[in-house]
C-alpha positions as CSV (number, residue, x, y, z in Angstrom):
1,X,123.4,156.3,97.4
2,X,120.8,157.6,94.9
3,X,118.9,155.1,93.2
4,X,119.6,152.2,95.5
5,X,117.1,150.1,96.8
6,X,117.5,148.0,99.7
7,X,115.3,145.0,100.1
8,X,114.8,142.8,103.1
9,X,114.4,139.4,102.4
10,X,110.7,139.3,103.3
11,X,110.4,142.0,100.7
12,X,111.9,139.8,98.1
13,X,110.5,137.1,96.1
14,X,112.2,133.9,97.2
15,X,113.5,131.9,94.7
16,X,114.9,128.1,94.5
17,X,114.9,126.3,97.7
18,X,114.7,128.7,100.2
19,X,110.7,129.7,98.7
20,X,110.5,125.4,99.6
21,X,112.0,125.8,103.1
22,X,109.5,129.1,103.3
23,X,106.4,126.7,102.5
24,X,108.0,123.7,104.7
25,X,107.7,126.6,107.2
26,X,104.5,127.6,107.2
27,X,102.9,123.7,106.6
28,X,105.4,121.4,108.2
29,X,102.7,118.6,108.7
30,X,101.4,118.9,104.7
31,X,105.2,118.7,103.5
32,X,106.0,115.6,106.1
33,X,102.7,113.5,105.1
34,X,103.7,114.5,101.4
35,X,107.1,113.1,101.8
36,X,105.6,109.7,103.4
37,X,103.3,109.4,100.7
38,X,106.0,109.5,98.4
39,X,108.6,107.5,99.7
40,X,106.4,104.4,100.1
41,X,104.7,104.7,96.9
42,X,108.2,104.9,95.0
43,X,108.9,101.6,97.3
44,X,105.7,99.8,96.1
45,X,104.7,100.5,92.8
46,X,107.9,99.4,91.2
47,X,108.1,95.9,93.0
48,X,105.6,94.5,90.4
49,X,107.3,96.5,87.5
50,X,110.6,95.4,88.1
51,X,108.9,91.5,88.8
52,X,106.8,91.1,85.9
53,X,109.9,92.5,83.8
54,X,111.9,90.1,85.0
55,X,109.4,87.2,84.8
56,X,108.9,88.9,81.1
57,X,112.1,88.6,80.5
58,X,113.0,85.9,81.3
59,X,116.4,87.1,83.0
60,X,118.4,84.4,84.9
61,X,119.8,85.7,88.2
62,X,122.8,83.0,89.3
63,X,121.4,81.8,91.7
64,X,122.6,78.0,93.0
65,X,119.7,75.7,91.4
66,X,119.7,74.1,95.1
67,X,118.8,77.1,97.0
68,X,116.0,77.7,94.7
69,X,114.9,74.3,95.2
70,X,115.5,74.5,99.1
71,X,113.6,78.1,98.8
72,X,110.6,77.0,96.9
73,X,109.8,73.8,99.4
74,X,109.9,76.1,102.6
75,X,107.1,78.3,100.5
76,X,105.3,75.9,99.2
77,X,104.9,73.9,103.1
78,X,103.4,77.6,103.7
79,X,101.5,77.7,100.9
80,X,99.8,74.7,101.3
81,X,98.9,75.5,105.1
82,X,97.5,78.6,103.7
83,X,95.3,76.2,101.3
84,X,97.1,77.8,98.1
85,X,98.7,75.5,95.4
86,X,102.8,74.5,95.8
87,X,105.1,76.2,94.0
88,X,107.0,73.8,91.1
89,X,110.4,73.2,92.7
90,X,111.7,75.0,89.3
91,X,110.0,77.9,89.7
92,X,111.8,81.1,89.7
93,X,108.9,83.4,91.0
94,X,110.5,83.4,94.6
95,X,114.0,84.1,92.8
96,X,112.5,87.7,90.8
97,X,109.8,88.6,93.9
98,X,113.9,88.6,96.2
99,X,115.3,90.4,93.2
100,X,112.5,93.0,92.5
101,X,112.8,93.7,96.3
102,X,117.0,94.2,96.3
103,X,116.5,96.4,93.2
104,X,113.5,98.5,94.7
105,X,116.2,98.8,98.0
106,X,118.8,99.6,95.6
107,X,117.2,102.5,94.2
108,X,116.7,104.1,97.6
109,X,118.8,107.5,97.0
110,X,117.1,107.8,93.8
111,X,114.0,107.1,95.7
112,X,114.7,109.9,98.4
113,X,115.5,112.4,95.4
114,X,112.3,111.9,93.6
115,X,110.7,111.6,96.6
116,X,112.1,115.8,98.0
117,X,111.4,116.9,95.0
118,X,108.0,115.8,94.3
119,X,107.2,116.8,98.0
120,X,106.6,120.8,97.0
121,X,104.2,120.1,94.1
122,X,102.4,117.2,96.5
123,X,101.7,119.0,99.4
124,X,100.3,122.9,98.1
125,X,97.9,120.2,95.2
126,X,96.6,117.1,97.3
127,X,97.5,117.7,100.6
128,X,97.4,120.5,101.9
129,X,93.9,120.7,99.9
130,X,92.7,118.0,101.7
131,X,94.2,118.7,104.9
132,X,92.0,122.2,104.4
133,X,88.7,120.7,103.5
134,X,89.4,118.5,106.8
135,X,89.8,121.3,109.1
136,X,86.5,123.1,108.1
137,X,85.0,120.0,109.2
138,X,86.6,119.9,112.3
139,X,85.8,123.5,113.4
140,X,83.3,124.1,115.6
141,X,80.1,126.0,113.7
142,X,78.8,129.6,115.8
């Protein structure tokens, strides 16, 4: 057939995930660390987001006005061992810290998503940059 090329894949530019699963390849440790980085810093950094929004707010979670009471003693006995000040019996702080932390966990498979799709950009800019400048360290000089 005249005209026809005939590529091999190597030849070819990869495109969409498999140029990823290329990269993943060639830098598995960059791509893992990348994707550790990630995941725990889409875990942290919304806790106080999702708390001070709620204590902003003002939102009332039903929650039985006993349990919150029972709650708030058992930390404040640990407070006060710790030499911090009790909580008020009233206080709702324990009640949006539990709530911040079940919406955080709630949002895991969005988490995960934003986490593997981050990971690419992550690893080839901080990374694998840094992982780089700690290998010439680490080489032995001639």
């Amino acid at each position: 057939m005249r005209g026809v090329r005939f590529y091999s894949q190597s030849q070819q530019a990869l495109r969409g995930w498999r140029k990823y699963a290329h990269q993943f390849r060639d830098k598995p440790a960059s791509y893992i660390t990348s994707f550790a980085i990630l995941h725990e810093l889409t875990a942290i950094v919304p806790l106080p987001v999702v708390y001070y929004f709620l204590d902003y707010t003002q939102l009332n979670i039903p929650v039985p006005e006993e349990y919150i009471a029972e709650g708030n003693r058992v930390v404040s006995k640990m407070r006060t061992k710790y030499g911090y000040e009790p909580l008020d019996p009233n206080s709702r702080a324990m009640v949006n810290m539990v709530a911040s932390y079940a919406v955080v966990k709630a949002l895991l498979p969005l988490r995960i998503a934003a986490s593997v799709a981050m990971t690419p950009f992550m690893a080839e800019r901080a990374v694998g940059p840094i992982a780089n400048l700690f290998g010439r360290f680490a080489r032995p000089t001639k």
